[in-house]
PABA-417883 format. One record per residue: residue number from 1; residue in one letter; x, z, y of N, C-alpha, C in turn. Coordinates in steps of 0.001 Angstrom, whole numbers, plus 500000, padded with zeros to 6 digits. Example, Ala and Ser with C-alpha at 12.3 -4.5 7.8 and 13.67 -1.06 7.14 Angstrom:
# PABA-417883
<node i="1" aa="a" n_X="513190" n_Z="507800" n_Y="494310" ca_X="512300" ca_Z="507800" ca_Y="495500" c_X="513200" c_Z="507800" c_Y="496700"/>
<node i="2" aa="s" n_X="512850" n_Z="507080" n_Y="497750" ca_X="513670" ca_Z="507140" ca_Y="498940" c_X="512900" c_Z="507870" c_Y="500030"/>
END
This chain:
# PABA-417883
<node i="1" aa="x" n_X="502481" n_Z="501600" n_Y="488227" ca_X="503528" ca_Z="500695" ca_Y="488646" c_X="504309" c_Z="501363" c_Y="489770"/>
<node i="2" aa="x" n_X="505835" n_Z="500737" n_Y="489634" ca_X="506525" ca_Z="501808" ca_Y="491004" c_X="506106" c_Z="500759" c_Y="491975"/>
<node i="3" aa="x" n_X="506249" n_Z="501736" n_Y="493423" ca_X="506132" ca_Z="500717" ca_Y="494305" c_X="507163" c_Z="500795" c_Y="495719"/>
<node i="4" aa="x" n_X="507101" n_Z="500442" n_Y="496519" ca_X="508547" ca_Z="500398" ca_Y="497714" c_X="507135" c_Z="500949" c_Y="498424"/>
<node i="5" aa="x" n_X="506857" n_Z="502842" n_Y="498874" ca_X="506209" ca_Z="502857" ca_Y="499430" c_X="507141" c_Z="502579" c_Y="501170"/>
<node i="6" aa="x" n_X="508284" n_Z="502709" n_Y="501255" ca_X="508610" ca_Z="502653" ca_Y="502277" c_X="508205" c_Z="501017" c_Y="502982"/>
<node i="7" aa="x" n_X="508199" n_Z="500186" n_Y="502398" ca_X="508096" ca_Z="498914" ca_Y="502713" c_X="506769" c_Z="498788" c_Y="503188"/>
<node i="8" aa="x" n_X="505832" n_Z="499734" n_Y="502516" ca_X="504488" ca_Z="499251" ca_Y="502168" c_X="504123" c_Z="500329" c_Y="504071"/>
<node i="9" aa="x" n_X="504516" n_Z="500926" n_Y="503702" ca_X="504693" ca_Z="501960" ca_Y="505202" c_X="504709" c_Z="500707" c_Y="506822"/>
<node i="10" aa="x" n_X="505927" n_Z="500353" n_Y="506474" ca_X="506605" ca_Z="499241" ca_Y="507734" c_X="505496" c_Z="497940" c_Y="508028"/>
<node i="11" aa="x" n_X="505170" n_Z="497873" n_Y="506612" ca_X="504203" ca_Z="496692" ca_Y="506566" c_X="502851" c_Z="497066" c_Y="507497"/>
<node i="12" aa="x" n_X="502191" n_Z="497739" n_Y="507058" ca_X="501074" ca_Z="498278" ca_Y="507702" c_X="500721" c_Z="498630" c_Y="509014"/>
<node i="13" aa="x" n_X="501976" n_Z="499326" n_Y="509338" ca_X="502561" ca_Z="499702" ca_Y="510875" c_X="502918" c_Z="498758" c_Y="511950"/>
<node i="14" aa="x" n_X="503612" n_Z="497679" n_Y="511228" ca_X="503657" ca_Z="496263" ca_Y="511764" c_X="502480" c_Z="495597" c_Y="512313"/>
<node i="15" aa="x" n_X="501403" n_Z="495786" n_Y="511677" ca_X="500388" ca_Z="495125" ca_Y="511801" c_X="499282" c_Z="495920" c_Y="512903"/>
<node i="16" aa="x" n_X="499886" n_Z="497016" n_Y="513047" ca_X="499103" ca_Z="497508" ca_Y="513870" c_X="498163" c_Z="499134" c_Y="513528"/>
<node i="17" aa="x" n_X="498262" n_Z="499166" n_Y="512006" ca_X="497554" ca_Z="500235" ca_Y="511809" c_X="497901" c_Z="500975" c_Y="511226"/>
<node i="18" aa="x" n_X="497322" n_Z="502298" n_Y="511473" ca_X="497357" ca_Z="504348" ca_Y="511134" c_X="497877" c_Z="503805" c_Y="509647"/>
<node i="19" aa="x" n_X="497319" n_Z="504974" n_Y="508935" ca_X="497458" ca_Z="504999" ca_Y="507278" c_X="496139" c_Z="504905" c_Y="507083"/>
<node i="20" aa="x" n_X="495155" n_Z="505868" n_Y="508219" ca_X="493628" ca_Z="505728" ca_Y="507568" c_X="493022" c_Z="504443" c_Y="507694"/>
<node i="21" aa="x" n_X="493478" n_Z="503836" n_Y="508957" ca_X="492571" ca_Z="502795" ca_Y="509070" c_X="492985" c_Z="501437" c_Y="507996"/>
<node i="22" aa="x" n_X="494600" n_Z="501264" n_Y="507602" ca_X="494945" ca_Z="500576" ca_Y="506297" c_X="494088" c_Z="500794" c_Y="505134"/>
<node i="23" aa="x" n_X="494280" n_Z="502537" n_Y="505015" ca_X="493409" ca_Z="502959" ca_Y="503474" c_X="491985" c_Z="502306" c_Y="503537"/>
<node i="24" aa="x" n_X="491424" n_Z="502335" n_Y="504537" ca_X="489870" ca_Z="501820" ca_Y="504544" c_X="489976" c_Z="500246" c_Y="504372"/>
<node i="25" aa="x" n_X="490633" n_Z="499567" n_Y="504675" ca_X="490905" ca_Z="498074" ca_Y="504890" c_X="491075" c_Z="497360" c_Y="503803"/>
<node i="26" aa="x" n_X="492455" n_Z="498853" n_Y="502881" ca_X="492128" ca_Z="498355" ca_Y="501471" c_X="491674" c_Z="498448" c_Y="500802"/>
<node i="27" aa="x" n_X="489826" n_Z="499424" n_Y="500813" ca_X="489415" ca_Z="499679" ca_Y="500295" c_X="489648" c_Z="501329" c_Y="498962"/>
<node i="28" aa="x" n_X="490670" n_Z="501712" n_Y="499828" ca_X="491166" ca_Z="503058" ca_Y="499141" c_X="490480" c_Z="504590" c_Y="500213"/>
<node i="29" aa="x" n_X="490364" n_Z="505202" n_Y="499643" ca_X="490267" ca_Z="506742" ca_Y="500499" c_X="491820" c_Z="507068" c_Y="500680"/>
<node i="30" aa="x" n_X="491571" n_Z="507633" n_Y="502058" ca_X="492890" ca_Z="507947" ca_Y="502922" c_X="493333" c_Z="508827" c_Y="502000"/>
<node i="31" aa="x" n_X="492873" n_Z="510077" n_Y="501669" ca_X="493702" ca_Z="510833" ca_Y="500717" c_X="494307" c_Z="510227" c_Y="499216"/>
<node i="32" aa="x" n_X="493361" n_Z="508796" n_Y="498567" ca_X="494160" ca_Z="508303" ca_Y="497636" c_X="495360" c_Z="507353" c_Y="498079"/>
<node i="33" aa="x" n_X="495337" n_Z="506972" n_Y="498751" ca_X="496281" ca_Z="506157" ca_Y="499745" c_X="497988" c_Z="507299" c_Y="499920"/>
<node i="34" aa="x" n_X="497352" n_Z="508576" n_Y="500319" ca_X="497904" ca_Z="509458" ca_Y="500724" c_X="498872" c_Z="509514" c_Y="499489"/>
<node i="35" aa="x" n_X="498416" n_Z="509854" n_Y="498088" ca_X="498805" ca_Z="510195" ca_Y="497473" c_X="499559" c_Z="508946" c_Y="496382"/>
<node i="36" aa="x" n_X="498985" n_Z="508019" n_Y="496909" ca_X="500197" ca_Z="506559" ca_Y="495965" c_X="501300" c_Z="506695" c_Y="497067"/>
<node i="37" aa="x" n_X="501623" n_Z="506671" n_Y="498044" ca_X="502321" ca_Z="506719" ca_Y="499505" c_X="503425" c_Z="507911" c_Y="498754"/>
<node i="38" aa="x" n_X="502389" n_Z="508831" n_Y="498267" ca_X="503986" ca_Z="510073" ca_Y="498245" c_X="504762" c_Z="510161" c_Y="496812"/>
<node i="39" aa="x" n_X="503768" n_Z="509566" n_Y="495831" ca_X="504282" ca_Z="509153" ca_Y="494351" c_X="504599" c_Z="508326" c_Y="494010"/>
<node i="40" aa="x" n_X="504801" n_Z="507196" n_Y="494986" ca_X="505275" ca_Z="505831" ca_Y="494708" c_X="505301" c_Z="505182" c_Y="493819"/>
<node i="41" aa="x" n_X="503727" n_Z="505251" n_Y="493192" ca_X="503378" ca_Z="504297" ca_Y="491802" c_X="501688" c_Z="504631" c_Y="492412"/>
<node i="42" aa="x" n_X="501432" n_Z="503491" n_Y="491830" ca_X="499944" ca_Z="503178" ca_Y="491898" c_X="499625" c_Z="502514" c_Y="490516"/>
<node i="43" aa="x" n_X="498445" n_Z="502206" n_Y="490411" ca_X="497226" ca_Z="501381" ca_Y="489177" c_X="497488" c_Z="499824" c_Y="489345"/>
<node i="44" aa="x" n_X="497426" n_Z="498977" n_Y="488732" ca_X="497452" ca_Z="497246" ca_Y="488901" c_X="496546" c_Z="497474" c_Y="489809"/>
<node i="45" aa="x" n_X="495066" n_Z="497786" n_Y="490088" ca_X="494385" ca_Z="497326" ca_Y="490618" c_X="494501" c_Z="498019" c_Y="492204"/>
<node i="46" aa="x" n_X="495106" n_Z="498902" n_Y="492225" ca_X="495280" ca_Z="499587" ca_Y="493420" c_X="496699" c_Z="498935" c_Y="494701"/>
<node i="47" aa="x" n_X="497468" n_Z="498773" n_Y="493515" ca_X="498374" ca_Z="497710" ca_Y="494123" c_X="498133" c_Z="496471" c_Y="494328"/>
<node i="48" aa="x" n_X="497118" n_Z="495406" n_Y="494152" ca_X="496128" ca_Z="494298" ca_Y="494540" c_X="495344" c_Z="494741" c_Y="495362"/>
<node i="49" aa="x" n_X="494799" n_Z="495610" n_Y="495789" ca_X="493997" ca_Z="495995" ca_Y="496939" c_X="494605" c_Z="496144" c_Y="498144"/>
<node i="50" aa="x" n_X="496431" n_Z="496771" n_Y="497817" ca_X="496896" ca_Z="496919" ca_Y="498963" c_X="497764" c_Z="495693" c_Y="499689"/>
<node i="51" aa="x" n_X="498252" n_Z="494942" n_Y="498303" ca_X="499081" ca_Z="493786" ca_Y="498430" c_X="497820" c_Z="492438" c_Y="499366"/>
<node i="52" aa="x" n_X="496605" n_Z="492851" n_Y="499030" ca_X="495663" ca_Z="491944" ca_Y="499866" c_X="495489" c_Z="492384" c_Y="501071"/>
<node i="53" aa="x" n_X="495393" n_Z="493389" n_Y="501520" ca_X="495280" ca_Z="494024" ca_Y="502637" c_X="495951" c_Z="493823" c_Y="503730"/>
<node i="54" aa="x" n_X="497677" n_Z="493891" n_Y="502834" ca_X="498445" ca_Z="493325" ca_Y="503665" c_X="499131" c_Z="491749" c_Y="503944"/>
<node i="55" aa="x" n_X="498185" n_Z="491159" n_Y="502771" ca_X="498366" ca_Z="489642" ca_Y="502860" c_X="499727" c_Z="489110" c_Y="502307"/>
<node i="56" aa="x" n_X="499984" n_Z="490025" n_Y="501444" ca_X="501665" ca_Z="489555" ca_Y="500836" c_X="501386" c_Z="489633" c_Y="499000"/>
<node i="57" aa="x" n_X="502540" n_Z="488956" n_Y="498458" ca_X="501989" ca_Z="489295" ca_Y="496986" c_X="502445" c_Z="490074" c_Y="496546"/>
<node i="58" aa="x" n_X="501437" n_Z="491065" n_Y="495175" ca_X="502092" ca_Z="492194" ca_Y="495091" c_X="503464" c_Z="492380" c_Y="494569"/>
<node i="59" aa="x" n_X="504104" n_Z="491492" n_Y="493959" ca_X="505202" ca_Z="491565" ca_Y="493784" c_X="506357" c_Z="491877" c_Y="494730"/>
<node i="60" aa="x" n_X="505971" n_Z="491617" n_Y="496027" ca_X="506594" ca_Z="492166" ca_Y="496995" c_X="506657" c_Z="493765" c_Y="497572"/>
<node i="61" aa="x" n_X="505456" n_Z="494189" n_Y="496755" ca_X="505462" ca_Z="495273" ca_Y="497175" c_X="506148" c_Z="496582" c_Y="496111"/>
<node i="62" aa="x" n_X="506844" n_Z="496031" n_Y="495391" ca_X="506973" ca_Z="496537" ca_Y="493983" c_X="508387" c_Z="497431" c_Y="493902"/>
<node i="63" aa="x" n_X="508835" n_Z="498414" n_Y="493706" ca_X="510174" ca_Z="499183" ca_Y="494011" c_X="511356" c_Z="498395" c_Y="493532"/>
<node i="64" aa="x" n_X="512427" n_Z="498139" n_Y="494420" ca_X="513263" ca_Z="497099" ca_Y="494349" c_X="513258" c_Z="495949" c_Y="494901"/>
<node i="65" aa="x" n_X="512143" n_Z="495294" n_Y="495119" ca_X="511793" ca_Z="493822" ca_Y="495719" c_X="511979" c_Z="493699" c_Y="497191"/>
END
């Protein structure tokens, strides 16, 4: 799925945290984190891990939205 990593960036940062300490929060390894972040598509289930993490739905997090 594409995703607005820039959004997903602001979001996280907002809240207070690194990239590693997000990746752990959502249950991702920092380097897979790393690498949805620079390809801007992730898995359904990877984008529900992060869309919970950050407490928004994933549809918000989705390229374009």
């Amino acid at each position: 799925m594409k995703i607005n990593a820039t959004k997903i960036r602001a979001l996280y940062t907002q809240k207070g945290f690194t990239q590693e300490q997000f990746a752990k929060k959502a249950g991702l390894s920092t380097q897979g984190f790393n690498a949805i972040l620079g390809r801007e598509s992730c898995s359904m289930g990877s984008l529900l891990k992060i869309a919970n993490a950050l407490e928004v739905l994933f549809e918000e997090l989705m390229y374009g939205k």
